[in-house]
C-alpha positions in Angstrom: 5.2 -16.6 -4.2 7.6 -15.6 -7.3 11.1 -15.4 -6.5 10.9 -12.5 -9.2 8.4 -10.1 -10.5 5.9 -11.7 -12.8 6.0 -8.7 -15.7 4.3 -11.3 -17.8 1.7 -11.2 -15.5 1.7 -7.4 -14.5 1.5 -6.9 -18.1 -1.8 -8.9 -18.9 -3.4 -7.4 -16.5 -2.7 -4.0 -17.1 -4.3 -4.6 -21.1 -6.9 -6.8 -19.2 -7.8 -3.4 -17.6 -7.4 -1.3 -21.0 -4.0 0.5 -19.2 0.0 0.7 -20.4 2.5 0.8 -18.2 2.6 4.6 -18.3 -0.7 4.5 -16.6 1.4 2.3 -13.7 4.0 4.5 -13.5 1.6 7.8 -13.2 -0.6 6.2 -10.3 2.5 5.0 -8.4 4.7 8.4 -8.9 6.7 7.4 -11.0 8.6 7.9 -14.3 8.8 4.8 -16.9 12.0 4.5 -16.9 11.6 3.7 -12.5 8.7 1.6 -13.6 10.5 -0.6 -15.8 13.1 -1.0 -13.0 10.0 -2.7 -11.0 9.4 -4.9 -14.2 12.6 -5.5 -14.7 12.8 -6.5 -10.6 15.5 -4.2 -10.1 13.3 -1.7 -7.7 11.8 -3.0 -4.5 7.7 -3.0 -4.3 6.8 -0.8 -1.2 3.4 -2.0 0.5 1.5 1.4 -0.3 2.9 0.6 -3.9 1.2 -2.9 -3.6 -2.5 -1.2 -2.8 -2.6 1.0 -5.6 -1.4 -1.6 -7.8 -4.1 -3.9 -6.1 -6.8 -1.1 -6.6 -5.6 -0.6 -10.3 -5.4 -3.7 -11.3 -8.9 -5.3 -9.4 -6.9 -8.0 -7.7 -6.0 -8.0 -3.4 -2.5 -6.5 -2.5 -1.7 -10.3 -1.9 -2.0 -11.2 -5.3 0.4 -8.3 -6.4 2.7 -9.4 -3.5 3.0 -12.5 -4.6 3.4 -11.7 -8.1 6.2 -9.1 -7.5 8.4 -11.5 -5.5 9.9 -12.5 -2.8 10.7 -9.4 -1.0 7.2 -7.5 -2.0 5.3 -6.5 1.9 2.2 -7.4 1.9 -0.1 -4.6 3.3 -2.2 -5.2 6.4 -5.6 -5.2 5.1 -6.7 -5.8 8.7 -7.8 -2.1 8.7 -4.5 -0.9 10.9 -2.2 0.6 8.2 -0.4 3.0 9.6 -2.8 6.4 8.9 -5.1 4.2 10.6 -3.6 3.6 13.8 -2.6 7.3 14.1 -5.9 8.1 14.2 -6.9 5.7 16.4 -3.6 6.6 19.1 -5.1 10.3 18.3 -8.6 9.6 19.4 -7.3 7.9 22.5 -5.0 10.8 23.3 -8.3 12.8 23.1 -10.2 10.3 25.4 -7.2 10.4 27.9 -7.3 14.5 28.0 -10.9 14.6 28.1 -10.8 12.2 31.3 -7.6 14.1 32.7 -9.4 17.5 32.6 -12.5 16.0 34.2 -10.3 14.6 36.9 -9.0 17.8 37.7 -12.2 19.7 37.5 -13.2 17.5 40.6 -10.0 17.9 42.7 -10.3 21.5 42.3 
Protein backbone atom coordinates (compact mmCIF):
# COMPACT_ATOMS: atom_id res chain seq x y z
CA UNK A 1 0.00 0.00 0.00
CA UNK A 2 1.38 3.79 -0.54
CA UNK A 3 1.72 5.67 2.54
CA UNK A 4 0.58 8.62 0.07
CA UNK A 5 -1.49 8.96 -2.95
CA UNK A 6 0.30 7.87 -6.08
CA UNK A 7 -0.79 11.07 -8.40
CA UNK A 8 1.93 9.74 -10.64
CA UNK A 9 -0.02 6.91 -10.98
CA UNK A 10 -3.61 8.39 -10.90
CA UNK A 11 -2.38 10.49 -13.59
CA UNK A 12 -1.25 7.82 -16.17
CA UNK A 13 -4.06 6.15 -15.89
CA UNK A 14 -6.44 8.78 -16.39
CA UNK A 15 -4.42 9.61 -20.15
CA UNK A 16 -4.21 5.80 -20.40
CA UNK A 17 -8.11 6.12 -20.51
CA UNK A 18 -8.10 9.35 -22.76
CA UNK A 19 -9.53 11.58 -19.42
CA UNK A 20 -8.01 14.79 -17.41
CA UNK A 21 -8.44 15.24 -14.12
CA UNK A 22 -11.55 17.43 -14.75
CA UNK A 23 -13.18 14.28 -15.94
CA UNK A 24 -12.18 12.81 -12.07
CA UNK A 25 -13.40 15.52 -10.41
CA UNK A 26 -16.95 15.63 -12.43
CA UNK A 27 -17.61 11.80 -11.86
CA UNK A 28 -16.64 12.04 -8.16
CA UNK A 29 -18.69 15.50 -7.41
CA UNK A 30 -16.27 17.43 -7.29
CA UNK A 31 -14.62 20.78 -8.25
CA UNK A 32 -10.71 20.66 -9.34
CA UNK A 33 -9.60 22.56 -6.97
CA UNK A 34 -11.14 19.54 -4.19
CA UNK A 35 -9.69 17.14 -6.65
CA UNK A 36 -6.24 18.31 -6.58
CA UNK A 37 -6.54 18.21 -2.66
CA UNK A 38 -6.90 14.22 -3.32
CA UNK A 39 -3.70 14.43 -5.58
CA UNK A 40 -2.12 16.42 -3.52
CA UNK A 41 -3.22 13.82 -0.42
CA UNK A 42 -4.67 16.41 1.47
CA UNK A 43 -8.52 15.01 1.14
CA UNK A 44 -9.31 11.57 2.39
CA UNK A 45 -10.60 8.87 -0.40
CA UNK A 46 -14.17 7.73 0.72
CA UNK A 47 -14.91 3.99 -0.37
CA UNK A 48 -17.84 5.01 -2.75
CA UNK A 49 -15.05 7.47 -4.08
CA UNK A 50 -12.75 4.40 -4.60
CA UNK A 51 -15.61 2.42 -6.95
CA UNK A 52 -16.10 5.13 -9.26
CA UNK A 53 -12.55 5.67 -9.50
CA UNK A 54 -12.23 1.86 -9.86
CA UNK A 55 -14.96 1.85 -12.68
CA UNK A 56 -13.35 4.98 -14.39
CA UNK A 57 -10.21 3.93 -14.42
CA UNK A 58 -10.78 -0.13 -15.39
CA UNK A 59 -8.79 -1.26 -12.35
CA UNK A 60 -10.61 -3.02 -8.83
CA UNK A 61 -11.33 -0.56 -5.95
CA UNK A 62 -8.23 -2.35 -4.41
CA UNK A 63 -5.88 -1.13 -6.75
CA UNK A 64 -7.13 2.55 -6.19
CA UNK A 65 -6.97 1.83 -2.45
CA UNK A 66 -3.74 0.98 -2.49
CA UNK A 67 -2.63 3.64 -4.69
CA UNK A 68 -4.40 6.45 -2.63
CA UNK A 69 -2.67 5.45 0.61
CA UNK A 70 -2.81 4.38 3.69
CA UNK A 71 -6.04 5.52 5.00
CA UNK A 72 -8.01 4.90 1.55
CA UNK A 73 -11.28 1.97 2.65
CA UNK A 74 -11.41 -0.47 0.56
CA UNK A 75 -14.98 -1.20 -0.52
CA UNK A 76 -16.56 -4.59 0.10
CA UNK A 77 -16.88 -6.02 -3.23
CA UNK A 78 -18.41 -9.04 -1.46
CA UNK A 79 -21.82 -7.77 -2.84
CA UNK A 80 -22.97 -6.25 0.83
CA UNK A 81 -22.31 -2.52 0.44
CA UNK A 82 -24.45 -0.85 2.30
CA UNK A 83 -27.61 -0.22 -0.36
CA UNK A 84 -27.26 -3.83 -0.55
CA UNK A 85 -27.84 -4.92 2.74
CA UNK A 86 -30.85 -2.50 3.13
CA UNK A 87 -32.40 -4.26 0.70
CA UNK A 88 -31.71 -7.38 1.82
CA UNK A 89 -32.95 -6.29 5.93
CA UNK A 90 -35.96 -4.82 3.73
CA UNK A 91 -36.93 -8.09 2.07
CA UNK A 92 -36.60 -9.84 5.33
CA UNK A 93 -38.82 -7.29 7.07
CA UNK A 94 -41.31 -8.22 4.30
CA UNK A 95 -40.79 -12.03 4.85
CA UNK A 96 -41.31 -11.40 8.68
CA UNK A 97 -44.75 -9.38 8.08
CA UNK A 98 -45.91 -11.72 5.51
CA UNK A 99 -45.43 -14.66 8.09
CA UNK A 100 -46.79 -12.42 11.06
CA UNK A 101 -50.07 -11.73 9.19
CA UNK A 102 -50.47 -15.35 8.35
CA UNK A 103 -49.98 -16.18 11.91
CA UNK A 104 -52.65 -14.09 12.87
CA UNK A 105 -55.03 -15.02 10.23
CA UNK A 106 -54.97 -18.62 11.92
CA UNK A 107 -55.38 -17.48 15.56
CA UNK A 108 -58.30 -15.57 14.49
Amino acid sequence: MALFFDSDWFDAQLAKAGLTRADAAKVLGLNEVQLAELWKDQRELRAQDVRILAALLAVTPEEVATRAGVSTPIPRTDGRDLETRVACVEMELAAMRSELNCLKEKLA
